[in-house]
LOZABA-163781 format. One line per 5 residues: their letters; for each residue x, y negated, z negated of C-alpha. Coordinates in nm, 3 decimals, always signed. Last residue first. Example, Ala and Ser with C-alpha at 12.3 -4.5 7.8 and 13.67 -1.06 7.14 Angstrom:
SA	+1.367/+0.106/-0.714; +1.230/+0.450/-0.780
This chain:
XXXXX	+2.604/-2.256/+0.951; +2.897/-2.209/+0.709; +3.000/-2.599/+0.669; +2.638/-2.638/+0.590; +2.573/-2.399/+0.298
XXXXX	+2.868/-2.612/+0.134; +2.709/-2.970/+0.139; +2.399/-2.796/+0.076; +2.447/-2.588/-0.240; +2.658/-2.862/-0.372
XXXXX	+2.409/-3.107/-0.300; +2.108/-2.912/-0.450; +2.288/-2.751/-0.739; +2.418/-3.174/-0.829; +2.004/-3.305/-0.820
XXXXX	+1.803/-2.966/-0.977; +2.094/-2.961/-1.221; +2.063/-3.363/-1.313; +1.684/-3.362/-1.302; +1.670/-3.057/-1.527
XXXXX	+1.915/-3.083/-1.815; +1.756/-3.448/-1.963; +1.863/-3.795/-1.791; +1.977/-3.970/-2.179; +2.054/-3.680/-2.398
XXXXX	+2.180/-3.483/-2.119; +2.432/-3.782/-1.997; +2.582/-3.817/-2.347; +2.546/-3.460/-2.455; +2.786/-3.313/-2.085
XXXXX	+3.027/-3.632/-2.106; +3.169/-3.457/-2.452; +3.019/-3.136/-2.606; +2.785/-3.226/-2.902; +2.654/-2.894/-3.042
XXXXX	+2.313/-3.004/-3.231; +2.124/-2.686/-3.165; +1.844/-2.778/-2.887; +1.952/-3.144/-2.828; +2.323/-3.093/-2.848
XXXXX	+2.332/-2.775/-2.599; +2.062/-2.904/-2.344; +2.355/-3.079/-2.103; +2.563/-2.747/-2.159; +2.261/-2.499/-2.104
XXXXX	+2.171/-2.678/-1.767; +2.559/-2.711/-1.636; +2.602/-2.300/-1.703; +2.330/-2.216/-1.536; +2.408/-2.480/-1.202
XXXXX	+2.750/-2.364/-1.203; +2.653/-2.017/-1.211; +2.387/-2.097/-0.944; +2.703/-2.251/-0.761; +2.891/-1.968/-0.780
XXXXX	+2.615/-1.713/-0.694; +2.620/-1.946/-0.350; +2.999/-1.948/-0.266; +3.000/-1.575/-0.310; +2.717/-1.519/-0.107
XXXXX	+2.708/-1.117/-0.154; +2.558/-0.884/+0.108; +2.659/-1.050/+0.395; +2.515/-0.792/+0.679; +2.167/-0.930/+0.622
XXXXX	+1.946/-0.651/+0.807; +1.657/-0.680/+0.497; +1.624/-1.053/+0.418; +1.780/-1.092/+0.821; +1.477/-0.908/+0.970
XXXXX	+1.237/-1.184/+0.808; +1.417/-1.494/+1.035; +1.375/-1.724/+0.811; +1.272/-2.113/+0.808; +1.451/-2.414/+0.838
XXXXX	+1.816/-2.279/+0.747; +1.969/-2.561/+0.625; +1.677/-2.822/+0.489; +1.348/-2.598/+0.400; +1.474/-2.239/+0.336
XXXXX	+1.824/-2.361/+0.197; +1.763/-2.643/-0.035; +1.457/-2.488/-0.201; +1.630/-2.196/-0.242; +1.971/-2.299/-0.393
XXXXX	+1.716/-2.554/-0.595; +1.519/-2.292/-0.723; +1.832/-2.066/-0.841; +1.947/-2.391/-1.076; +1.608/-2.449/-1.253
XXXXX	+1.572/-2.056/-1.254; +1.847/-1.989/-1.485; +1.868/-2.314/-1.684; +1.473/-2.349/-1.710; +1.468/-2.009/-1.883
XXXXX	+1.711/-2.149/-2.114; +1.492/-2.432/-2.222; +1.216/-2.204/-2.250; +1.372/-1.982/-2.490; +1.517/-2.283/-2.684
XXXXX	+1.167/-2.422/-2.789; +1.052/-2.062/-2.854; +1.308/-2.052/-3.121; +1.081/-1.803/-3.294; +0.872/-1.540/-3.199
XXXXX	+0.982/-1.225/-3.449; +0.992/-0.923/-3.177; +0.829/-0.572/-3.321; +0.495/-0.537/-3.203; +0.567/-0.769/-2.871
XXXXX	+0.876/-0.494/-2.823; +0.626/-0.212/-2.800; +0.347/-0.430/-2.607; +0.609/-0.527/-2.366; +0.783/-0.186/-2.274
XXXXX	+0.425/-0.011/-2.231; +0.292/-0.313/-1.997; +0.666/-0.291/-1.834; +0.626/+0.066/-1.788; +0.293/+0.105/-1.668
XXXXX	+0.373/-0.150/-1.366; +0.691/+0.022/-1.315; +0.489/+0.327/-1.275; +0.273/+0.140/-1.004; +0.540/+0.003/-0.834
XXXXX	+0.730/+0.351/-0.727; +1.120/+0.258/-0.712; +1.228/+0.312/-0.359; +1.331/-0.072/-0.283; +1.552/-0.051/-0.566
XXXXX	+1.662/-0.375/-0.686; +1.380/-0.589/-0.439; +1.143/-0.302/-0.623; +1.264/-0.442/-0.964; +1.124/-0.778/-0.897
XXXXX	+0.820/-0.592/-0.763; +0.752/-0.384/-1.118; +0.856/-0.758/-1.307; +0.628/-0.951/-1.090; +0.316/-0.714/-1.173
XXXXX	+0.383/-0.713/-1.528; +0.431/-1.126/-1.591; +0.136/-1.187/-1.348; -0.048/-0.967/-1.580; +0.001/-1.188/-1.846
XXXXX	-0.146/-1.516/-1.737; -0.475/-1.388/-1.645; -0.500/-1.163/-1.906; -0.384/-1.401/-2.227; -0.602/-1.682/-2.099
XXXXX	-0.891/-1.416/-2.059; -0.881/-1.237/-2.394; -0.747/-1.582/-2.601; -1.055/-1.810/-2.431; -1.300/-1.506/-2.525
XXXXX	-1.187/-1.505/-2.886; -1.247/-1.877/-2.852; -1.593/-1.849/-2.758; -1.630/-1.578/-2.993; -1.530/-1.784/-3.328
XXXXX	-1.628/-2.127/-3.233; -1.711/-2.153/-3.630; -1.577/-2.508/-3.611; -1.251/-2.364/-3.760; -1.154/-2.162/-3.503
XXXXX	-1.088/-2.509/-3.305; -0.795/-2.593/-3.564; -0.663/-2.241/-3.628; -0.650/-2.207/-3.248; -0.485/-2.547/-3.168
XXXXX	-0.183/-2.394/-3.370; +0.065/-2.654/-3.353; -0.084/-2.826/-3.699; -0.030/-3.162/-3.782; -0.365/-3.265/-3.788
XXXXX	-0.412/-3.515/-3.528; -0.086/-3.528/-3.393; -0.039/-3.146/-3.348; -0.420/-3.126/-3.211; -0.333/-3.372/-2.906
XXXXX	+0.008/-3.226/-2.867; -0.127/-2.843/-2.792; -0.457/-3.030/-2.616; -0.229/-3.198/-2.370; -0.033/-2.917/-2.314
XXXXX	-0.340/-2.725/-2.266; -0.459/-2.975/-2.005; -0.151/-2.986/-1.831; -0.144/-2.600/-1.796; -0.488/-2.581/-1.623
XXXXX	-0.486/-2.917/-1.381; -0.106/-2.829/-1.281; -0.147/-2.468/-1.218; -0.442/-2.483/-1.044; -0.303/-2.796/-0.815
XXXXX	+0.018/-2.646/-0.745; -0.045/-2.310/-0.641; -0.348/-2.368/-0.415; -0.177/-2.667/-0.285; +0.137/-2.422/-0.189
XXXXX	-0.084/-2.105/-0.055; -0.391/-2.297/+0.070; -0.118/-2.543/+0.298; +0.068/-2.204/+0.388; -0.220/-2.032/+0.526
XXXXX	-0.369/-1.730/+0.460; -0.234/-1.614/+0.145; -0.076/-1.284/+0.066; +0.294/-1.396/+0.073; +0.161/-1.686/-0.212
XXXXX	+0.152/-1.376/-0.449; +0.492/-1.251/-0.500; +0.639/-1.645/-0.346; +0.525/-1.798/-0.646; +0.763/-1.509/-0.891
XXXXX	+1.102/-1.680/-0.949; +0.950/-2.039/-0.981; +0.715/-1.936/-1.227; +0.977/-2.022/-1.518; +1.004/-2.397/-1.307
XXXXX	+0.612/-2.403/-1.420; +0.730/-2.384/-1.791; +1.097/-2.558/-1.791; +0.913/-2.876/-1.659; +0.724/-2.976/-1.978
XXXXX	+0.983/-2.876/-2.218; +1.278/-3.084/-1.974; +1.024/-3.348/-1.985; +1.038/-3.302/-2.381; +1.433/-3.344/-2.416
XXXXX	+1.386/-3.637/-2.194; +1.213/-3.865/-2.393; +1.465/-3.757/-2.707; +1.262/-3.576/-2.961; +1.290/-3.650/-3.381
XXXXX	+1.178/-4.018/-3.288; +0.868/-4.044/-3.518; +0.607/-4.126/-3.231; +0.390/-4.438/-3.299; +0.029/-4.357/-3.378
XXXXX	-0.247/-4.622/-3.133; -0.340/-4.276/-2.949; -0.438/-4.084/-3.221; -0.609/-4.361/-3.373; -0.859/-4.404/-3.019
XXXXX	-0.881/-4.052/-2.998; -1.060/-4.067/-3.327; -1.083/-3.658/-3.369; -1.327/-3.411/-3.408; -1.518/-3.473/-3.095
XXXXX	-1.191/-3.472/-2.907; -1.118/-3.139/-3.030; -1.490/-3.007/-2.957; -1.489/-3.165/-2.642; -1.170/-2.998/-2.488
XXXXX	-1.278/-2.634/-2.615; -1.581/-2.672/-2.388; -1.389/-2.781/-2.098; -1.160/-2.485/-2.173; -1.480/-2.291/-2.185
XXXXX	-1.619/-2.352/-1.871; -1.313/-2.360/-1.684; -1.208/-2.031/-1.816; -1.523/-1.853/-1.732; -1.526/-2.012/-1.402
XXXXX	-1.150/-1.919/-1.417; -1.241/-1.555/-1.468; -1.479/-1.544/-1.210; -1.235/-1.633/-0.940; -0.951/-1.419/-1.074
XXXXX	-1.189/-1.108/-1.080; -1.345/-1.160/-0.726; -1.014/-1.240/-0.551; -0.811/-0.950/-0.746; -0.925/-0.657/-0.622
XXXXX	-0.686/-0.607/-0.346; -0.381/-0.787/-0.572; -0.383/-0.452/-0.764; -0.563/-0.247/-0.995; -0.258/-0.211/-1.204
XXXXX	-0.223/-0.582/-1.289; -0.573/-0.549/-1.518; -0.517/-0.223/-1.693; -0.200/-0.326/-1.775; -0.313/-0.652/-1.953
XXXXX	-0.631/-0.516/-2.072; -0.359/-0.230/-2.214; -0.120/-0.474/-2.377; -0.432/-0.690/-2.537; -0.579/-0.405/-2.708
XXXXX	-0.204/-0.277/-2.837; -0.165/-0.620/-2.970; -0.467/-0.714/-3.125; -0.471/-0.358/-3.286; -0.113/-0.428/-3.417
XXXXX	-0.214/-0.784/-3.583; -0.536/-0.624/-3.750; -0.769/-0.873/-3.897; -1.114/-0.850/-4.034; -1.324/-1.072/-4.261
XXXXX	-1.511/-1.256/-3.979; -1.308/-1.579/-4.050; -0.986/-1.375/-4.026; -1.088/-1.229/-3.673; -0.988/-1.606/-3.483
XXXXX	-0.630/-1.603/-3.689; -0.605/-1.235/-3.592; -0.691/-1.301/-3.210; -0.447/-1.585/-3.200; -0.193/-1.395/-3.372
XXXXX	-0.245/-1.138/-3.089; -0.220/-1.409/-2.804; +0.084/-1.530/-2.942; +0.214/-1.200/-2.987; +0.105/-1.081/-2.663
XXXXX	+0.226/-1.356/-2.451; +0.530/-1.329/-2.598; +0.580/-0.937/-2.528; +0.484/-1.020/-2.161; +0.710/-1.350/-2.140
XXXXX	+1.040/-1.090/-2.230; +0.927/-0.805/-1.985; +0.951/-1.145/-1.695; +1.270/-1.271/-1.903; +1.428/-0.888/-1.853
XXXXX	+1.319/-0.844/-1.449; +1.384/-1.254/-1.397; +1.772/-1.173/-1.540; +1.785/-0.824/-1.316; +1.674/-1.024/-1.020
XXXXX	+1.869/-1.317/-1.054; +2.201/-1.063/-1.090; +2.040/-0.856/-0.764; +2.018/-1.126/-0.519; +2.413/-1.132/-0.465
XXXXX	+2.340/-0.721/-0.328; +2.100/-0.832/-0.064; +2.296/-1.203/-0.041; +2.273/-1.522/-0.234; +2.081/-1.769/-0.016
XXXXX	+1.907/-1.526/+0.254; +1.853/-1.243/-0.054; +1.658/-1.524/-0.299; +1.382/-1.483/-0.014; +1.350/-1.049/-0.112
XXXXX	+1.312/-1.208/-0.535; +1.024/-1.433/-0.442; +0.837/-1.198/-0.250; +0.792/-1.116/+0.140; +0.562/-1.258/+0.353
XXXXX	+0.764/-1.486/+0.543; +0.542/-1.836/+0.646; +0.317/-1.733/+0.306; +0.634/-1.677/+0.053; +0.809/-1.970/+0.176
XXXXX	+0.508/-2.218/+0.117; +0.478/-2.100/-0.192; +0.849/-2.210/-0.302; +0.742/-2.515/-0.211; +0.443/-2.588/-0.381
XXXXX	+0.626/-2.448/-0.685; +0.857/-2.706/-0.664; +0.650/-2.938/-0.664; +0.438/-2.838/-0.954; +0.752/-2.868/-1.159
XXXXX	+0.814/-3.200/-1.048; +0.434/-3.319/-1.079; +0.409/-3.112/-1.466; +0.702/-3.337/-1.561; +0.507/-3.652/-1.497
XXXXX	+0.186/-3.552/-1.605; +0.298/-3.418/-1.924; +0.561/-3.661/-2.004; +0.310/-3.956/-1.945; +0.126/-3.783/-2.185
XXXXX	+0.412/-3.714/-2.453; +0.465/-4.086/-2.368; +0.097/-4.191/-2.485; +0.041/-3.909/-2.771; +0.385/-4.041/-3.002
XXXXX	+0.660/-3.855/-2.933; +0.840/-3.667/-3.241; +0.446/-3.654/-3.333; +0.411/-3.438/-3.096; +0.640/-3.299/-2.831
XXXXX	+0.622/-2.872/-2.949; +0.234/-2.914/-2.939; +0.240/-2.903/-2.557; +0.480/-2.602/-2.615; +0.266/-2.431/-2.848
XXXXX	-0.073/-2.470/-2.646; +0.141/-2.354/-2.301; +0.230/-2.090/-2.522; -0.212/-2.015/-2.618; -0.241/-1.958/-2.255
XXXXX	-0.474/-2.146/-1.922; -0.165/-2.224/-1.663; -0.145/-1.842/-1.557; -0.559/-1.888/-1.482; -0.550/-2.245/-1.296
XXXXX	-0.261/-2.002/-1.095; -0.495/-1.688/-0.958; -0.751/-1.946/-0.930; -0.598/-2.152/-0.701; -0.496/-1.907/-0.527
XXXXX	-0.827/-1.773/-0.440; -0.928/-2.088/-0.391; -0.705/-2.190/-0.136; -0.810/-1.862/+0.048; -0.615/-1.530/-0.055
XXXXX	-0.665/-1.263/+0.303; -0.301/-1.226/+0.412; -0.342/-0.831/+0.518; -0.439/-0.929/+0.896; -0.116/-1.091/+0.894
XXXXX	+0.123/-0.829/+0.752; +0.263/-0.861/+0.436; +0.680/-0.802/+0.497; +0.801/-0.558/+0.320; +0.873/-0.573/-0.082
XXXXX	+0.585/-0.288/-0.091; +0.335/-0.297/-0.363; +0.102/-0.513/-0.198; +0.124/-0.348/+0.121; +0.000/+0.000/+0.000
């Protein structure tokens, strides 16, 4: 079946409308971690700049998901099969195996947070069961990817009615609750650099990045595939930053759940944690089993599907969520740096693949380009360093504590990888 293969989709089989995108990525953008990391920039910032933040970081990121969609329709082929024209067949493995292990890694999360979500939401009916919210969530999770991308239009698109409905829902009851106006008038306490919490807004859709291209390949056109992608995501995961930072300055809490739960919403929220943990999750699974397809193209999808649900839910019962601040961060240096080699190479030095040369390219490592996504890592992490764990390195803390790790990586990865990728063509 084509939509477990790393081949090429074929025409007839690219059947996801705008819509259908759309929804697949207004879903991944609705979750109780894009609730934490919204809540993550308040009060350091006060509510007017951790908006403009939002907005502003959420267009960058969005971009460059647009893009990356845009790939996956014109070739086909997933994220991890385009990386091969940049970095090589073999060069694309090392991104590969790091999105394979952070893709396993954002399942367990997504479970725990969803899980203690569940268990905070239980508590008021005098029940709770951490493990049971887990293990319930890791099979609806499962369950859900393993049906496959053929099934998903008419699930996705009813689940983000659903979603819609109550997100819009959960949106009145917190501004009900609260004097927006006072909110809004409270001056930020300074603990977070302005850039420190772009970086937090942009590291979340630039942790996509590595997986657009798995489902864009099965849209029609490329226009539904990249504004489908970057319009559902942005509306959804901007909103639930909004709320996360929203609730955090208005009761200093950065668990919107505990808040809302509160009101006695009890099953409309359990319903927002079921579906907002499902719809982002399973994106998690099914790009992990075709991430480790592009590794070995002979591996069967559909046990690596049952293996990463199984793998996640067993670490997600035993992994401690904390630093989650410095888990995104770092997520943004890997994939901050690979998305620019991409970017930079499909749209302004190749202009477009030839799909034969992802699977007949004779260069099977780019040495030039893993250097430079090296570069790129390693550049991130060192600009983020004294922010995230107060380790001043010289040059590198100045400039990141004043332009932030991403603009600066996305701008010098981009150059490099260009000014170099030229002189070969």
């Amino acid at each position: 079946m084509e939509e477990y293969s790393i081949e090429p989709t074929k025409k007839e089989k690219r059947i996801f409308t705008f819509w259908v995108v759309f929804a697949i990525w207004f879903g991944a953008g609705i979750s109780i971690a894009e609730f934490w990391a919204g809540a993550l920039l308040t009060p350091s910032l006060s509510l007017w700049i951790a908006l403009g933040i939002i907005i502003f970081g959420h267009i960058i990121g969005n971009l460059l998901l647009g893009l990356i969609a845009i790939e996956g329709q014109e070739t086909g082929v997933p994220t991890m099969v385009l990386s091969r024209r940049a970095l090589g067949i073999k060069g694309s493995f090392l991104p590969s195996i790091l999105n394979y292990l952070q893709l396993i890694g954002w399942t367990a999360i997504m479970l725990i947070v969803g899980a203690n979500a569940m268990n905070q939401v239980s508590r008021s009916f005098g029940f709770e069961n951490y493990a049971l919210w887990i293990i319930l969530l890791g099979f609806l999770v499962t369950l859900w990817t393993y049906i496959g991308p053929e099934k998903w239009r008419g699930l996705e698109k009813i689940a983000a009615v659903l979603l819609l409905t109550l997100s819009l829902w959960l949106t009145y009851v917190v501004l009900k609750n609260f004097s927006i106006g006072m909110l809004f008038s409270r001056p930020g306490t300074g603990k977070m650099g302005i850039m420190l919490g772009l970086d937090l807004v942009i590291a979340m859709p630039v942790s996509w990045a590595p997986v657009i291209a798995d489902y864009s390949r099965f849209a029609k056109g490329k226009r539904g595939a990249s504004w489908g992608t970057a319009i559902g995501y942005f509306i959804s995961s901007g909103l639930f930053y909004f709320i996360g930072a929203l609730t955090n300055v208005a009761a200093g809490k950065n668990d919107p759940i505990e808040i809302i739960s509160s009101y006695g919403l009890g099953i409309p929220v359990m319903l927002i944690i079921i579906f907002a943990t499902v719809t982002t999750t399973f994106l998690d699974v099914y790009s992990a089993a075709i991430t480790y397809k592009n590794i070995l193209p002979k591996a069967d999808v559909k046990k690596q599907i049952l293996l990463v649900g199984a793998i996640g839910t067993l670490l997600a019962l035993v992994f401690p969520i904390d630093k989650y601040e410095g888990f995104l961060i770092l997520i943004g240096g890997a994939f901050t740096s690979l998305t620019a080699i991409m970017i930079v190479d499909y749209f302004l030095v190749k202009k477009g693949y030839d799909v034969k040369d992802l699977f007949n390219n004779t260069n099977l490592i780019n040495t030039k380009a893993l250097v430079i996504w090296i570069i790129g890592f390693v550049l991130y992490v060192g600009l983020a360093l004294e922010s995230l764990f107060g380790v001043h390195i010289p040059i590198l803390s100045e400039v990141g504590l004043k332009f932030g790790s991403t603009i600066p990586t996305l701008i010098l990865v981009g150059v490099l990888y260009y000014l170099v990728a030229r002189r070969s063509v």
